[in-house]
N, C-alpha and C positions, 0 to 999 in steps of 0.2 A: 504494500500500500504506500511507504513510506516514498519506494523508486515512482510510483505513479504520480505522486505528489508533487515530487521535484521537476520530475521530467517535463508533463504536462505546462507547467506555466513558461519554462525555457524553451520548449520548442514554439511555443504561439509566439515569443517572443520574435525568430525569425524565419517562422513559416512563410515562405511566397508559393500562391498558386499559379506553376507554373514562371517559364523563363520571361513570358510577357507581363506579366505582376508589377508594380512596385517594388523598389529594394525597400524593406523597411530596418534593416538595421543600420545605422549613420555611419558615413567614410570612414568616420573616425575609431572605428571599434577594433580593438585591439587583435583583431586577427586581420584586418588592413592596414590600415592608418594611413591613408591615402595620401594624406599634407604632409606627415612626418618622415617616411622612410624612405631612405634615401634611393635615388634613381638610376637608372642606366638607358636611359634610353635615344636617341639619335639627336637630340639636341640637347643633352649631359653631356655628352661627349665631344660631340662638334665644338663647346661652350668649354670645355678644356682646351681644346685644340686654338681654339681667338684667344683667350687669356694667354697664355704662352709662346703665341706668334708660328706654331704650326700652319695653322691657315688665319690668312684675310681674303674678308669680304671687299670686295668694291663695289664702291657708291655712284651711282651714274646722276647726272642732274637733266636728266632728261623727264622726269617724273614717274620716270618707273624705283629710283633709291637701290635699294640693297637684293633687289628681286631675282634678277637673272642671276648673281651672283649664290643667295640663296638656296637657288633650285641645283645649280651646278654641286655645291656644297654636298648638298642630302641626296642626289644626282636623282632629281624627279625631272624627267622629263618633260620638256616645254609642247611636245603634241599631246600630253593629259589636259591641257587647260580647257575647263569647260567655265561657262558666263551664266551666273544668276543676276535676274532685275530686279526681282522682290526685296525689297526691303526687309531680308529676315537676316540680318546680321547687325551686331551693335556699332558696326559703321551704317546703320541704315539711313541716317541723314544726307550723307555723300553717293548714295546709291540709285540709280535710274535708268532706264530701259538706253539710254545714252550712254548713261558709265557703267554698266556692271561689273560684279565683282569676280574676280578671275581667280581660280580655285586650280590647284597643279596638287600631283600626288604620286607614291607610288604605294610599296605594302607599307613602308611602317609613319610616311609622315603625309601629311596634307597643307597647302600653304595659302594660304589665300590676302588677295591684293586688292586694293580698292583705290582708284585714280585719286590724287589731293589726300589721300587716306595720311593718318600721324606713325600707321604700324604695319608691316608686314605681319600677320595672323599665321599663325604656324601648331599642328596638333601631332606631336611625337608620342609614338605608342611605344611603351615601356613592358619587358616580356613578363615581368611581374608586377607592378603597380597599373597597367591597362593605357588608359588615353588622358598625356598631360599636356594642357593646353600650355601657348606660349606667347609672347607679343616681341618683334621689334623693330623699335623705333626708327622711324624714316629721318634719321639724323645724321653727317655722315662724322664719327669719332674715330680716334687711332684703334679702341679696343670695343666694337659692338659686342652685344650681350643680348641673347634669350629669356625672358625676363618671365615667369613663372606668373599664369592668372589664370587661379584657381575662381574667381570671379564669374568665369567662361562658365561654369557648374551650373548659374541660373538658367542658364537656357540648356546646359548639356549634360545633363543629368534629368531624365524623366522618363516616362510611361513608353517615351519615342525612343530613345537609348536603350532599352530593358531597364530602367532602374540604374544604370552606373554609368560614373562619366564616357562617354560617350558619341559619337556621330550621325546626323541624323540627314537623309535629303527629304524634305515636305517638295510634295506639289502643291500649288495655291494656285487662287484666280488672280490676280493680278489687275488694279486699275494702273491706267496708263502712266500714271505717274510712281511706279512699280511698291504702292501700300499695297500690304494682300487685303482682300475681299473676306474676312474671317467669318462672314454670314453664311460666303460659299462651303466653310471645312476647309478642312486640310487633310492631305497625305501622307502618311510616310511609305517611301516606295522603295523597295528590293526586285529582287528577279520574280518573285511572287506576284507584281501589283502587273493588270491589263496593263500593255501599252497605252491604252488611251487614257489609263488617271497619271498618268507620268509627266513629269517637266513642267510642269505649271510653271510661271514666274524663270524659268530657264532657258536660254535661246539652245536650238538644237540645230547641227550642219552635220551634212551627209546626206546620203541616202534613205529615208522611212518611209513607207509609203504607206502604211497605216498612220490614223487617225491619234492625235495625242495631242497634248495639252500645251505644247511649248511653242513660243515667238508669238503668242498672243495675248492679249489684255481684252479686260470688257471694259466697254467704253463707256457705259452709262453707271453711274457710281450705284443705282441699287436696284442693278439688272446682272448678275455672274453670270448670266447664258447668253450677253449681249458680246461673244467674242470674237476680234478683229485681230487680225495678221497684225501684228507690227511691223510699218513700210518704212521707215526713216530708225536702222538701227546704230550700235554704238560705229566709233571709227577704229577702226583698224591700226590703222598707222599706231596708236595710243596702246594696241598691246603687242604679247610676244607673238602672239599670231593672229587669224582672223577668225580661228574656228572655236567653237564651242560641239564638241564631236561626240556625235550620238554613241559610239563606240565606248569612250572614255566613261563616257555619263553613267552607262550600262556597267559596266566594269567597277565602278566606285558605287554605285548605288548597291549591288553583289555586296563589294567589299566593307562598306561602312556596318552592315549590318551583322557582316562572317564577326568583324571586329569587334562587334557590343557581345556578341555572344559568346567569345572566347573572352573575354574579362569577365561578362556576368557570371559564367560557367566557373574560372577562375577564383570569383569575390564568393560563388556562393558555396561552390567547396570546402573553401579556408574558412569560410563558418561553421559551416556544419563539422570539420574536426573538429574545430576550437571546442565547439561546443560537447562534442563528444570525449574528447580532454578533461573536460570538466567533469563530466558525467564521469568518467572512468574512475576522474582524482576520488570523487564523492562514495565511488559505491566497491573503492579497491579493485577494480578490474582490472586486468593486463591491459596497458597501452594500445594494443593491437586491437582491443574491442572494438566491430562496429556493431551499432544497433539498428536493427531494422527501419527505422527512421532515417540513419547515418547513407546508410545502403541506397535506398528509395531515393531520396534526396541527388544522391549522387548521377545512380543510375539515370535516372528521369533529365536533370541538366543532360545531360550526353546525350541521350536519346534525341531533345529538339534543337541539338548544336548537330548533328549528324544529319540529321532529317536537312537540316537546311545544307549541310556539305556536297550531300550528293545532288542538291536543287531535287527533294522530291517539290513536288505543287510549283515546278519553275511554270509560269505562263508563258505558254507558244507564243513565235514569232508567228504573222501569219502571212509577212512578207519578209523576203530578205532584208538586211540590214548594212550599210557600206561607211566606213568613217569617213571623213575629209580631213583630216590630218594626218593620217600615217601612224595615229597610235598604234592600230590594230596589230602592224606588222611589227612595230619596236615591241610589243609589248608581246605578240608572240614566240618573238624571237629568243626572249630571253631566257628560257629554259627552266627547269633541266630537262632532259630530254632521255629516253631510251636508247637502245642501243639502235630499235629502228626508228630512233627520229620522233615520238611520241611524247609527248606533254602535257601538260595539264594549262599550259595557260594558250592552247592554241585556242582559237577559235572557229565556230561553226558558221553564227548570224544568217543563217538560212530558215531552220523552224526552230531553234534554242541558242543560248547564246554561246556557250564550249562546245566544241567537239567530243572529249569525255567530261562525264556531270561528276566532276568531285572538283571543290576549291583548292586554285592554287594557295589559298591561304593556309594548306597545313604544314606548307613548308616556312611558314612564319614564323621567326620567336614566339608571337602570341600566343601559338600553339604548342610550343615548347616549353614555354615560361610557365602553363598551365601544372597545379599539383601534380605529383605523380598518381595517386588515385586517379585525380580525373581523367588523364590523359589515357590512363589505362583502363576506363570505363568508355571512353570515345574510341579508342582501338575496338575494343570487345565489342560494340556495336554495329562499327564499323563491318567489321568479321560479319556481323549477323547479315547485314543488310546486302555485302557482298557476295556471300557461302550462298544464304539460307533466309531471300528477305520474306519477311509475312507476307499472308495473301490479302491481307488491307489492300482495296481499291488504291490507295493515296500510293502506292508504290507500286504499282501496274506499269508505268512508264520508267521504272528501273530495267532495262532490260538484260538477258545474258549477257549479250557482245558487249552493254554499257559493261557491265560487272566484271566480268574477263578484263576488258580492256583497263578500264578502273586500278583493278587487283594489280594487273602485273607491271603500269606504271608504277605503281607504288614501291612493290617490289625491287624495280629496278629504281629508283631515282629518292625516296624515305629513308636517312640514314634510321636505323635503331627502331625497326619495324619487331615489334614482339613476333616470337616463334611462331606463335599459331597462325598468324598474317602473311609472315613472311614465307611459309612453307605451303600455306592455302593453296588449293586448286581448286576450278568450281570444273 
């Protein structure tokens, strides 16, 4: 009675139903400490590297500042820039279907630029503390510096994120002076959302021949289905290139969300030991105890971080898809690759967006950085879904040839694949 007593009020304390819940226990809980412990992640380091004159940025006075320099830095390449008009950023004062804000990425950082803007915006993902935002200033000094704004958390931390600092893209309707329409709702869109609730408030170049939401505003302020092409867009000349690429868009809308999931999965593991820690100290258990709660917990994280791995519920293209930048091809190119040439960051963009449906993102720190429990409950899944998936409708479009194909990339290109993955045959 005494264990039902204790147990009961500690786990309500950080129960979430499900990965899409609320975080209800605070950053600050001693199995995080998200402000406190110290960091490693791509702008910790690069931020060694300026303090000591390993690398300088250069400053251009053309009104781009410290930008291009920047992206070469963190080596994001300049055909990821895609263009938002909405004013959903806290530079949204300087922001309009004229000037939007220019947004570059690749796996672990994200940068974003706004024309007359005081700071280059920048979000480096950390393989154990998740996604920590950054600001710097459009100043030019002997020693620039990455300057930590935890701040970012009011808007980047919520229901859109899973609950943890995090990344988010909304589609919105947009009046033409790029405030969203909040009458109309909002989005948050992944490889899951129709094409057609996509890109709100986003200019989009390339190739789409379906029906979507982007380069247009409604023009009557309390009319959102009164929507018009925007004909007079920003200038070119003013950025790093002209495109805002459907490719890139797609690729970061995947990835923002692979991202919240491998933190939330990460933040909700290292509670539930902590917690189970405790449990143990209280009732003299051997360390190793888990409780069927500890278990469930665990397993269930992994099960809807895998589910989204392999794009079960990805929504069909129902036309081809073609960038205008050239991302498509830099960013297939960059590997790893099998021995016959196979990858996980190739691309499809005919009726899905990969060629094989598992994210390049598990070859991310993020996924590394992950507990060992969990990582070794998102293998086992993984196993499941590639061996032996259920016959759930929702994984009907898992196919053999996907699964083979899947499995023996892995195989070949996953350092420190567990035995039973790496020796699997389906």
């Amino acid at each position: 009675m005494l264990r039902k007593q204790l147990l009961l009020p500690a786990t309500a304390a950080v129960a979430i139903a499900g990965l899409g819940g609320s975080f209800l226990v605070p950053l600050d809980h001693e199995a995080i400490e998200y402000t406190r412990r110290p960091t490693n992640d791509p702008a910790t380091r690069l931020n060694r590297k300026l303090a000591d004159g390993r690398v300088k940025l250069d400053f251009k006075d053309d009104g781009s500042g410290y930008l291009a320099s920047v992206l070469k830095a963190f080596d994001v390449p300049v055909e990821s820039q895609v263009m938002v008009f909405s004013k959903t950023s806290f530079q949204a004062p300087r922001i309009t279907p004229r000037m939007p804000r220019a947004i570059y990425f690749n796996d672990d950082v994200t940068v974003g630029f706004v024309q007359t803007g005081d700071v280059v915006e920048l979000t480096s993902l950390d393989p154990s503390q998740g996604v920590i935002f950054y600001s710097l200033d459009q100043e030019e000094v002997s020693k620039p510096r990455f300057e930590r704004r935890d701040s970012c958390l009011q808007c980047h931390q919520s229901s859109a994120t899973l609950g943890v600092p995090g990344l988010v893209i909304r589609s919105v309707v947009s009046e033409p002076s790029g405030y969203p329409m909040f009458q109309a709702g909002t989005k948050v869109t992944d490889h899951r959302s129709p094409i057609e609730d996509r890109w709100g408030g986003w200019y989009v170049t390339g190739a789409q021949q379906g029906k979507h939401m982007g380069n247009v505003v409604a023009v009557e302020r309390d009319k959102p289905e009164s929507l018009k092409e925007i004909s007079s867009r920003f200038d070119p000349a003013r950025y790093l290139t002209p495109n805002s690429d459907v490719v890139a868009l797609m690729v970061l809308e995947h990835q923002t969300q692979m991202t919240n999931l491998f933190v939330r999965v990460n933040f909700e593991v290292r509670h539930a030991l902590h917690h189970q820690k405790t449990m143990n100290g209280i009732f003299n258990d051997p360390p190793a105890t888990r409780s069927d709660s500890t278990k469930r917990r665990i397993r269930e994280a992994a099960e809807e971080l895998v589910d989204y791995m392999l794009f079960i519920e990805e929504a069909p293209l129902a036309e081809p898809i073609k960038g205008s930048s050239g991302f498509a091809e830099k960013f297939s190119a960059r590997g790893p690759f099998d021995n016959t040439g196979r990858g996980l960051r190739q691309l499809d963009l005919t009726k899905r967006m990969f060629k094989y449906p598992c994210s390049y993102m598990i070859y991310s720190e993020a996924f590394d950085g992950m507990p060992a429990e969990a990582r070794e409950a998102v293998y086992r899944r993984l196993h499941i879904l590639l061996t032996a998936p259920p016959k759930a409708k929702k994984y009907a479009g898992l196919t053999l040839a996907d699964r083979r194909n899947v499995l023996s990339i892995l195989q070949a290109t996953k350092p420190n694949l567990p035995a039973y993955l790496r020796d699997a045959r389906i």
